[in-house]
N, C-alpha and C positions, 0 to 999 in steps of 0.2 A: 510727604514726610518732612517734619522739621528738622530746622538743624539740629537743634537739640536732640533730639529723636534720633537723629544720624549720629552724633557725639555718643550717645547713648548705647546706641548699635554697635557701634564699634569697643565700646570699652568693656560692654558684658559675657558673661560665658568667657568657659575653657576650650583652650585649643586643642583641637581633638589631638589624640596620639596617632602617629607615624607608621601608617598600614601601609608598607614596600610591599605587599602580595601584588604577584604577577596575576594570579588566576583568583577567582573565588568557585568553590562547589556550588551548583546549579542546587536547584530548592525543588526533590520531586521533578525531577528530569528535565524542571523549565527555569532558567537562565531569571537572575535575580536584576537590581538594579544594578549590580558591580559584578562582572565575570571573567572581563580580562582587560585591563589596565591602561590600554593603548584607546580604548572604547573609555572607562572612567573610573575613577578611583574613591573612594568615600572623602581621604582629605582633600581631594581637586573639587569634588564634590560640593563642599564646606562653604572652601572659598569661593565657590563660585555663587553660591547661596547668595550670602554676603555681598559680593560686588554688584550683584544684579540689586537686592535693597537699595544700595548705596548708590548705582548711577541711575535707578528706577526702569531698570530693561532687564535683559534674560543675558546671563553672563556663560563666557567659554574661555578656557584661559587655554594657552598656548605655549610651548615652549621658547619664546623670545617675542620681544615685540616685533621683529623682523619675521619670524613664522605667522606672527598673526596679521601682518599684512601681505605676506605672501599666501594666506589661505583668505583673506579676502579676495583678492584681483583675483587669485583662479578659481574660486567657486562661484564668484557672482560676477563674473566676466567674459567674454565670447572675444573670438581673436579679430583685431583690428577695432576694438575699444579704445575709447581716448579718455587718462586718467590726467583730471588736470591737478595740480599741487601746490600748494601755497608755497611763493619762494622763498626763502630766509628761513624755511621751516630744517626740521632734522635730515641733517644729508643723508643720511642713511635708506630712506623712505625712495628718496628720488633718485639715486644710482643703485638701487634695487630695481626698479621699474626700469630706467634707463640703459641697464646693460642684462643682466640675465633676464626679468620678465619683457623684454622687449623679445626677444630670439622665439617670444610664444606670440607674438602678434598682438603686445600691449603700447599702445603710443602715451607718451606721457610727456606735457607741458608743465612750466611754471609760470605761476601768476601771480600779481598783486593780490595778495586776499582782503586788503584793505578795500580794494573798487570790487569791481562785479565779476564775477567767476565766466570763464570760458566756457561755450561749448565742451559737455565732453559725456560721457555717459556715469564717469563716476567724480565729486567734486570734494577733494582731502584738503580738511581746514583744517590749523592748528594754534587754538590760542596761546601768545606768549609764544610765538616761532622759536626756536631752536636754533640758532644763537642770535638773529635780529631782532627776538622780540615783538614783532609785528600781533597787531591783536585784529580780526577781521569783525564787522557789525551781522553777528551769528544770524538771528532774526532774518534780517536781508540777504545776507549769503545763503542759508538754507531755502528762503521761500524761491531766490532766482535761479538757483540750481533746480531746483523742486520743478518751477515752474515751464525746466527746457526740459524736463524727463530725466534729470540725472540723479543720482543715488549719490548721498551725503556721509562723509566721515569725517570725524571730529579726530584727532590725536589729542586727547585731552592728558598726556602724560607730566606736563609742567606745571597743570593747576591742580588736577585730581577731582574728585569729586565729592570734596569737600569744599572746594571753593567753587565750582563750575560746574551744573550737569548739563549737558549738551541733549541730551534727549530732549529735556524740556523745552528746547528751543527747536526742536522738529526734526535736528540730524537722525539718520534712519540704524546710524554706528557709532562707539565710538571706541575708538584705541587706544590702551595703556601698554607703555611700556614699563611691567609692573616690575622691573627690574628695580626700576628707579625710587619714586615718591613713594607707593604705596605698599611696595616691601623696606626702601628707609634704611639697610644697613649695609647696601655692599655685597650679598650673598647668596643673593637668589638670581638665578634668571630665566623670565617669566614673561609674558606678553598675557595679551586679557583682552577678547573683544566683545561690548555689550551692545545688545542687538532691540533694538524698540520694536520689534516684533518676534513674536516665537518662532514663525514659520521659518522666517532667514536664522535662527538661532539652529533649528531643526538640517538647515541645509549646513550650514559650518559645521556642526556637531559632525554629517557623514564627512564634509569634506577630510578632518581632523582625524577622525577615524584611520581614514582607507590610505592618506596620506602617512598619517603616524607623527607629524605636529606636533606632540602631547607634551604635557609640562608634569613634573614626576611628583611623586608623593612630596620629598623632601624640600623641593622650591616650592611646593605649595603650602606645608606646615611654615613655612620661613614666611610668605605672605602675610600668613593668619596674623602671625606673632607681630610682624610688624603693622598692620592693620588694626592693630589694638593701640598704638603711641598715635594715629596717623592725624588726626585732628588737634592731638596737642602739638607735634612737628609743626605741621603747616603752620600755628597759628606762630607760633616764636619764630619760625626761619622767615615767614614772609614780613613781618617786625622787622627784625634784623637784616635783608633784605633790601626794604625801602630805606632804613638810616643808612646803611652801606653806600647802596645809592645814592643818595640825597651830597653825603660827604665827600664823596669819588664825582661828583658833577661840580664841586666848589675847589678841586684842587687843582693844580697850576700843571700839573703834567698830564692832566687825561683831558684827550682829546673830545671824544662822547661817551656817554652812559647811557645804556638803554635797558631801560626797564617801565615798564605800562603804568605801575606806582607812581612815576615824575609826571603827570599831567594826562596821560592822552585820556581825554571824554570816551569814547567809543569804550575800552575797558571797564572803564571807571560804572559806566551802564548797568556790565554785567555780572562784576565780584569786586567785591568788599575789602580783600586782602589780593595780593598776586603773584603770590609762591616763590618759593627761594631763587630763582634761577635773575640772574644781570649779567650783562655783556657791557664793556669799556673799552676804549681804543686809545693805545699809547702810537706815540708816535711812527714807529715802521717793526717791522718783525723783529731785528735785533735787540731792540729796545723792550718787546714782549718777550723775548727768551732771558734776558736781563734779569726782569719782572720775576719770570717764573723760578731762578736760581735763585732768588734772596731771599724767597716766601719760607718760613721756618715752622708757621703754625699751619697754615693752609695746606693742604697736601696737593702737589704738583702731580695733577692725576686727570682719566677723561671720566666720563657719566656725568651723573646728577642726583641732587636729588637724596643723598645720604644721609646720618646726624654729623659727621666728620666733614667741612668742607673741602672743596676742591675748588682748583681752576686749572686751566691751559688756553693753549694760543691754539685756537682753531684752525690758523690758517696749516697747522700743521697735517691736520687730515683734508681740508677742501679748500686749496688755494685759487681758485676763481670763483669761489664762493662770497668771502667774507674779505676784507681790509686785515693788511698782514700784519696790523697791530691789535687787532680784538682779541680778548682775553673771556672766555665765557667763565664766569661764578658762577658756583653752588654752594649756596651756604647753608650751612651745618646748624648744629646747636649751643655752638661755641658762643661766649660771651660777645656781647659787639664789641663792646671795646678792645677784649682783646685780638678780635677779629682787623679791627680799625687799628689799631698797632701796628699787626703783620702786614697788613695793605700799605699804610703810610709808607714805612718804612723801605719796603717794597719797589714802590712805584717812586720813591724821592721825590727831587721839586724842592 
């Protein structure tokens, strides 16, 4: 499918109406495609239609992106697995694994995803890391994961797939946190994992079931609707984005800018645009808390990924993660300029 074709897909048709039925009546004593809720619903249904076109695999959406990695590792994992993880990616992913799915006999490392993936049985890349930005050579990372027997997942929730399908590059998963990009407003929350084959689509489907996982009628009408702007978003915020970038890397108080748009090759390979999400580092924590008190148009807030942007100082949720002056952006649909205002002004200098 083209892009165009994708553009296309997403901006045609009405978004079905809002069917909260718990139960549907069986047809002639035998159980329809929709019968009770927890199993599928016609608008989870919908959307999932749709995201499977869009990433080119077979879609299951989940009630968080956290639930839909917590029903990967335990439907397609046996205890004393080792899940390796790209480092600088979403802390979120890796003290899930590290402290609750660990007490089920999950081992889980972090790795350069830029060099060559660890041993391990499952191998979670994430282009455009979460909040370092790191972009991994997919191609290469999927065939030497491939190549030691491990099972590949993408977190492709900072490019979307509008700019990145990881399938096509051989990943066997990949994850959205559909909270973010590809609902777009702040209101749903929603996780989505598409599967390059049916059969693993077929095993998440029971896991999701029996577990109860589910993501509800309403966070999934919320998807549809925003899945309809979702090509035009991307294309303005990863715009506004790179200039952000670009101007926040020439000014005299930010220490680094990171974002795949300023140079790296490896990205540069594999999309064309690199989605709203930058990270910058001011001088030490106080100086980011600083930062974040003066911001008047930006909204001092966490996620991503919305038309309204946001930022915050990450080290406030993972302080041995990141440098206690990074600031993770999400930029919005707001003008740049006036975006570049609130930042100057902001960060002084």
């Amino acid at each position: 499918m083209t892009d165009r074709k994708r553009e296309t897909l997403l901006a045609r048709g009405q978004v079905p109406p809002v069917d909260r039925a718990t139960i549907h009546a069986y047809e002639d004593a035998t159980p329809g495609p929709f019968f009770y809720q927890r199993d599928a619903h016609p608008v989870g249904y919908e959307a999932e239609r749709l995201l499977g076109h869009l990433d080119g695999g077979h879609a299951l959406l989940f009630s968080s992106g956290a639930g839909a990695t917590t029903a990967l590792i335990l439907a397609l994992l046996e205890p004393g697995a080792t899940v390796a993880v790209a480092d600088g990616g979403y802390f979120g992913t890796f003290a899930l694994m590290e402290t609750e799915l660990a007490r089920w006999g999950v081992s889980v490392v972090a790795f350069d995803q830029t060099g060559e993936p660890p041993n391990a049985e499952l191998v979670w890349l994430e282009p455009c890391a979460n909040p370092m930005l790191t972009f991994p050579d997919l191609d290469a990372a999927v065939a030497e994961a491939h190549a030691a027997g491990a099972i590949v997942v993408v977190d492709n929730t900072v490019l979307s797939p509008v700019l990145l399908r990881p399938l096509e590059h051989g990943a066997d998963f990949v994850l959205h946190s559909a909270t973010k990009i590809l609902a777009g407003h702040h209101d749903a929350l929603l996780g989505a994992v598409i599967c390059a084959r049916a059969e693993d689509r077929e095993r998440l489907a029971e896991f999701r079931t029996l577990s109860g996982i589910v993501a509800a009628p309403d966070a999934a009408w919320l998807l549809l609707r925003g899945i309809k702007t979702l090509a035009l978003r991307v294309e303005r915020q990863s715009a506004t984005a790179l200039e952000l970038a670009r101007r926040l890397a020439e000014h005299s108080t930010v220490r680094q800018v990171r974002y795949p748009g300023l140079g790296d090759p490896v990205a540069a390979r594999y999309v064309s645009a690199f989605g709203p999400l930058l990270s910058f580092d001011v001088a030490d924590g106080e100086e980011a808390a600083r930062v974040e008190n003066a911001l008047e148009l930006i909204e001092n807030a966490t996620s991503l990924g919305g038309v309204g942007s946001t930022l915050e100082a990450r080290a406030r949720w993972e302080p041995t993660r990141v440098p206690p002056g990074l600031l993770r952006l999400s930029v919005g649909l707001e003008d740049v300029e006036d975006l570049w205002a609130d930042l100057a002004r902001a960060v002084g200098g």
